[in-house]
matplotlib code that plots the C-alpha trace (Angstrom):
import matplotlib.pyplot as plt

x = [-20.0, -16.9, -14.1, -10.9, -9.6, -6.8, -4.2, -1.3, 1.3, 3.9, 7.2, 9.3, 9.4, 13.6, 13.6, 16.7, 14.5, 12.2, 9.5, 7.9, 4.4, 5.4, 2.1, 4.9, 7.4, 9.7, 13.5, 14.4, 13.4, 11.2, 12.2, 9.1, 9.2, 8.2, 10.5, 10.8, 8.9, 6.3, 6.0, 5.5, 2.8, 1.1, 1.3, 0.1, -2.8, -3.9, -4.1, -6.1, -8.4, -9.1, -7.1, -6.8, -3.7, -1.3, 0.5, 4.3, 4.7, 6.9, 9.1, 10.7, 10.2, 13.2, 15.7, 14.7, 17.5, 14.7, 12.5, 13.8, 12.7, 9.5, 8.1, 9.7, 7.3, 4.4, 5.2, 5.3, 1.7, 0.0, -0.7, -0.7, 1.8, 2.3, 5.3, 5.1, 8.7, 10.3, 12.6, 15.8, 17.5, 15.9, 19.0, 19.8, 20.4, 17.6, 15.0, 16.6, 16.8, 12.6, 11.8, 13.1, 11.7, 8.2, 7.7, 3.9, 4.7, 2.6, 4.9, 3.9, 6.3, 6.0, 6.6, 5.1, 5.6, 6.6, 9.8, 12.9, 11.6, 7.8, 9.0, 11.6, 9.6, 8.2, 10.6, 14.2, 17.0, 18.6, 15.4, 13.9, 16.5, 17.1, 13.7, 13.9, 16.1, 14.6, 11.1, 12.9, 14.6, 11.1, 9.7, 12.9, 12.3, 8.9, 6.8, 3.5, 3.9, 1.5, 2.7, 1.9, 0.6, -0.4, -2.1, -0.9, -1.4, 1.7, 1.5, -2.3, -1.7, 0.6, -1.8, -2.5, 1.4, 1.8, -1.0, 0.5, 3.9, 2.5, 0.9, 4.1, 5.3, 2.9, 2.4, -1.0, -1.3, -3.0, -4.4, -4.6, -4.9, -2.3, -3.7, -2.0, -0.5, 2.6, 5.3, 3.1, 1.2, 3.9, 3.8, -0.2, -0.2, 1.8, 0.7, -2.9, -5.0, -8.6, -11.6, -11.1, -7.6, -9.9, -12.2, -9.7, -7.6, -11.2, -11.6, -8.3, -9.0, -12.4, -11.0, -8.2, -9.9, -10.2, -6.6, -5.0, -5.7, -6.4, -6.5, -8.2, -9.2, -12.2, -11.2, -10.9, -13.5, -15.9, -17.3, -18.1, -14.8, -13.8, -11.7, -12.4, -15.1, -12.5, -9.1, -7.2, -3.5, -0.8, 1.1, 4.8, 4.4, 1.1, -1.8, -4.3, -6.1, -9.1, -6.4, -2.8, -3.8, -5.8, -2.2, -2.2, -6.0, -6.2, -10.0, -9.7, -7.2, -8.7, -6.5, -2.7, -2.0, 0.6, -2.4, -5.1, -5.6, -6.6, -9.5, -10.5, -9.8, -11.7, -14.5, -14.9, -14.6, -18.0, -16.6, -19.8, -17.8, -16.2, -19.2, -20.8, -19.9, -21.8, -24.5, -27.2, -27.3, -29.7, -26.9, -25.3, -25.9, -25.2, -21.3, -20.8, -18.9, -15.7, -12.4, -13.0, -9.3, -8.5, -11.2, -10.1, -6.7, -8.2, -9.9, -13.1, -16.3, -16.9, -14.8, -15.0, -13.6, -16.7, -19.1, -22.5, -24.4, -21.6, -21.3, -17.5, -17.1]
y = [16.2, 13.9, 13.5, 13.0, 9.8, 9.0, 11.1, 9.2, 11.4, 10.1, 12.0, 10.7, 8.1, 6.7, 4.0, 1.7, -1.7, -3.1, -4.5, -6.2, -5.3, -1.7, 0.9, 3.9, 2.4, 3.2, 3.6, 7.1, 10.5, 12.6, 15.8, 17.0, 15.8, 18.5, 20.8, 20.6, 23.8, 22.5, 19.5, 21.1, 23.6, 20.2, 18.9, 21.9, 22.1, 18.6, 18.7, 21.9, 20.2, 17.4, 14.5, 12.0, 10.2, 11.5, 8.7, 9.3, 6.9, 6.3, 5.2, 4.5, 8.1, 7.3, 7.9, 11.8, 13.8, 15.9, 13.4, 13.8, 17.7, 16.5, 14.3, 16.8, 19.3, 17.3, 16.6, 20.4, 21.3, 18.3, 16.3, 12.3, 10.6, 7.4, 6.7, 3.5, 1.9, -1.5, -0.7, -1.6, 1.5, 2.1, 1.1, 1.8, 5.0, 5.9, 4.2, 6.4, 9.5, 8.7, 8.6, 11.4, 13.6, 12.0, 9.5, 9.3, 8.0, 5.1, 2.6, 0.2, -2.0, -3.4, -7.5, -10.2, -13.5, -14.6, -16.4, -15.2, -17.5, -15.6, -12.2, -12.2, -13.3, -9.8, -7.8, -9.4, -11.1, -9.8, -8.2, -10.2, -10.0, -6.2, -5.6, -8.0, -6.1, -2.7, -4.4, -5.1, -2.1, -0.2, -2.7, -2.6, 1.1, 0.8, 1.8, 1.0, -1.4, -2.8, -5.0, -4.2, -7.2, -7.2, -10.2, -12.1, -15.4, -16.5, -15.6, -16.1, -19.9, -18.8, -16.3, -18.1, -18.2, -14.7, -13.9, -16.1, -14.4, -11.2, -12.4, -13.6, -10.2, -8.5, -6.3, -5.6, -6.8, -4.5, -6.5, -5.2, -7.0, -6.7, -3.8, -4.1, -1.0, 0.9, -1.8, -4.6, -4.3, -5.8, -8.9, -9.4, -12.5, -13.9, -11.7, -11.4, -13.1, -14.7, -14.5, -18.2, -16.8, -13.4, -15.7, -18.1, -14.7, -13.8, -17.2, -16.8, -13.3, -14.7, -17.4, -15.1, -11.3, -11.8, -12.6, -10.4, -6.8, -6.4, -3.1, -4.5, -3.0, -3.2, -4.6, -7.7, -8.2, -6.4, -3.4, -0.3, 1.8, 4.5, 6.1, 9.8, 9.5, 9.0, 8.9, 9.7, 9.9, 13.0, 11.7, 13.0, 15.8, 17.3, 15.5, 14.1, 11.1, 9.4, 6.1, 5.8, 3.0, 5.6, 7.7, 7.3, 7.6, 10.8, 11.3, 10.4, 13.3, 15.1, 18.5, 19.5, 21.1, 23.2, 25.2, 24.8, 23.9, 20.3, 21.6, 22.9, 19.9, 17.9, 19.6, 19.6, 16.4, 13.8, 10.1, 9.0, 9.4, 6.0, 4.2, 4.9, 1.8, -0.1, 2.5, 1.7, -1.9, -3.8, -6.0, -2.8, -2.9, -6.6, -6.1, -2.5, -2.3, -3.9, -2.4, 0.2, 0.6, -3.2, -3.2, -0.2, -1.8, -5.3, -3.0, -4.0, -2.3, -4.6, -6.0, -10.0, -10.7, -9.3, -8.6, -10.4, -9.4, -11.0, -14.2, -14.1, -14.7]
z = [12.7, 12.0, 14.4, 13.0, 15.9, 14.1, 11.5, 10.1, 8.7, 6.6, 7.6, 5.1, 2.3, 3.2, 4.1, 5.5, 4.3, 0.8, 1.9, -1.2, 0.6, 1.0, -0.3, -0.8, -2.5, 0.5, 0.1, -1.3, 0.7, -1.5, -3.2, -1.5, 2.0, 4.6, 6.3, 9.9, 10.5, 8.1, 10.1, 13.2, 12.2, 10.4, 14.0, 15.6, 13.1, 14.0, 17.3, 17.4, 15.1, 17.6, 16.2, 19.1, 18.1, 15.2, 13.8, 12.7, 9.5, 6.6, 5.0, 8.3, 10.6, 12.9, 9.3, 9.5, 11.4, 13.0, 14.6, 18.3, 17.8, 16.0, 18.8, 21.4, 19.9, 19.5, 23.7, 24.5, 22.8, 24.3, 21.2, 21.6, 19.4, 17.8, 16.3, 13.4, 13.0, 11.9, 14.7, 13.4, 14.2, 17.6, 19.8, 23.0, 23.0, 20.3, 22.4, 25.9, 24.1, 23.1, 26.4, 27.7, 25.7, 25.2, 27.9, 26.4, 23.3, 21.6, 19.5, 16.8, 15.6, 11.9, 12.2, 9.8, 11.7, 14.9, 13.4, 10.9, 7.6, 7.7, 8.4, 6.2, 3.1, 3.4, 4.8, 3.5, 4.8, 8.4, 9.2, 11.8, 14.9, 13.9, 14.5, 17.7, 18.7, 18.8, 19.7, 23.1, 23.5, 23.6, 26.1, 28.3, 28.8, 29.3, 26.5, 24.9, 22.2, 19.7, 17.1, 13.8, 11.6, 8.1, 6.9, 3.5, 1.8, 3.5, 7.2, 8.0, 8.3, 11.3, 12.8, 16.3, 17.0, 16.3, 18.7, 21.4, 20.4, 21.6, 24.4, 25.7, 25.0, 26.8, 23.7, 22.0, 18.1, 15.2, 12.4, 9.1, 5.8, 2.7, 0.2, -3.5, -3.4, -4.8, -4.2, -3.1, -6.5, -7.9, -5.9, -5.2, -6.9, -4.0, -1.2, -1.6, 1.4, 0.4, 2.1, 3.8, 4.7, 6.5, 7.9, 9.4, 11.1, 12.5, 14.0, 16.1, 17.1, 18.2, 20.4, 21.8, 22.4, 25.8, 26.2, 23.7, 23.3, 19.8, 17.4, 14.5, 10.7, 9.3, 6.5, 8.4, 10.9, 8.0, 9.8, 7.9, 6.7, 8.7, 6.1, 5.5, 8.6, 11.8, 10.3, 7.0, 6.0, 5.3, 2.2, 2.0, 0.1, 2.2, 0.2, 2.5, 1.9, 3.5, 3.9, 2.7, 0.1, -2.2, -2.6, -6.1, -6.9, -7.8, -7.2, -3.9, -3.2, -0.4, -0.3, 1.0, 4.2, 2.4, 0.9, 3.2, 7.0, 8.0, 9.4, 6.5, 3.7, 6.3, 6.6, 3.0, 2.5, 1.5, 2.6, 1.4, -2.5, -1.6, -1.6, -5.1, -6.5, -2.9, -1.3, -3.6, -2.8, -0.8, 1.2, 1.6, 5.4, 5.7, 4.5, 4.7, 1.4, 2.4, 1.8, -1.1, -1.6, -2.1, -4.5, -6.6, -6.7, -8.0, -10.4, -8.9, -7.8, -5.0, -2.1, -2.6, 0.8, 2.0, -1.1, -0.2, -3.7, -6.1, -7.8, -7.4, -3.7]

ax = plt.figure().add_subplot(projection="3d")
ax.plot(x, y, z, "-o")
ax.set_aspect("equal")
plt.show()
């Protein structure tokens, strides 16, 4: 039997920043965001179905009016919360307010280099020392951080500073790798990371891992996909997915929790589906298939950052 580990739900799509890597197209709220009450019985519904950690995404979750009685109810039912923010509006009193109601909670904080001019490419001007700002404000009032790092063609060259930059922190680092998707289709020319670029980020986690605590994707360190087998994402609107970067592939639409339970749409769900392109192939078990998602977007039926049977890599 799968276990769902990890469920990220996307609370809203508003979002205070443009991130030209952004898989939602983040910026407006959705006319079909979920009520409060709906988000609450969503919550409820996860963690009777197991989920270890539900993961609070956006758009950027601390916009939504709600979210202080979102996580308070999340607290009071037991469930283990993560909340992913670029931080900028987690001030003082945000961050105080946080902690007393959910002193438990996990935060990721969305930063692209260790310095202004490589952040910023991504996430625009003035972002940097806002999200500085609120980075420190979590770790003044003590909570778990983990820095959340997406690897493009521009930032990997500075991968080893940004790992000392958290070590200095005393933060842990998530490494995930830049997926053309939704806004960041638009600029994959100048985004997308090769498989030197992958291979060079593995080197530095390598030399680092036992300094460094490190959550890292499989799409970089090329270990079989979890999606649809440990976690998937809630989309805005209810439509769960086995990962957030197949929200507008329609045949990889798993169900809506406004219809049915997550429990069920789980259950019903083959993960085996993303593989059809890859499970037939004798160097299947030598590179697992790679990121399906990345490859769909390429318009590809292999993965060539990890792809062993192709001429192309």
């Amino acid at each position: 039997m799968r276990t769902p580990k990890v469920v990220e739900f996307e609370l809203t799509t508003a979002c205070n920043y443009s991130c030209i890597h952004c898989y939602c197209n983040a910026g407006k709220t959705s006319k079909n965001e979920l009520s409060t009450e709906e988000v609450k019985k969503v919550i409820k519904d996860l963690y009777e179905s197991g989920v270890e950690i539900i993961d609070l995404v956006g758009g950027e979750p601390l916009i939504r009016t709600d979210i202080f009685e979102i996580i308070s109810f999340a607290k009071s039912i037991g469930a283990k919360l993560m909340i992913n923010t670029n931080a900028s509006l987690a001030s003082k009193d945000v961050v105080k307010k946080l902690k007393e109601i959910n002193d438990n909670l996990l935060v990721g904080v969305s930063l692209d280099g260790h310095k202004k001019e490589i952040h910023e490419l991504v996430r625009g001007a003035g972002t940097f020392e806002k999200t500085m700002r609120g980075l420190k404000n979590f770790l003044e009032f003590g909570f778990d951080v983990t820095i959340l790092h997406v690897i493009n063609k521009h930032n990997y060259k500075y991968f080893e500073e940004m790992v000392l930059f958290a070590k200095e922190l005393g933060v842990s680092l998530y490494v995930d790798r830049f997926v053309p998707v939704g806004r960041g289709e638009l600029f994959k020319d100048m985004l997308l990371p090769t498989k030197e670029m992958i291979k060079f980020v593995n080197g530095i986690i390598e030399k680092y891992k036992d300094q460094v605590d490190f959550f890292v994707e499989e799409n970089i360190y090329g270990d079989e996909c979890t999606a649809g087998k440990e976690h998937a994402s809630i989309l805005v609107d209810g439509t769960v997915v086995p990962c957030g970067h197949f929200r507008y592939d329609f045949k990889y639409y798993m169900g809506n929790v406004r219809e049915k339970s997550f429990k069920e749409i789980w259950e019903s769900f083959n993960p085996d589906i993303l593989f059809n392109d890859c499970k037939e192939c004798e160097l299947f078990t030598k590179c697992k298939g790679g990121c399906r998602a990345f490859a769909n977007q390429l318009g590809l039926s292999y993965d060539p950052i990890f792809c062993e049977a192709s001429n192309n890599v």
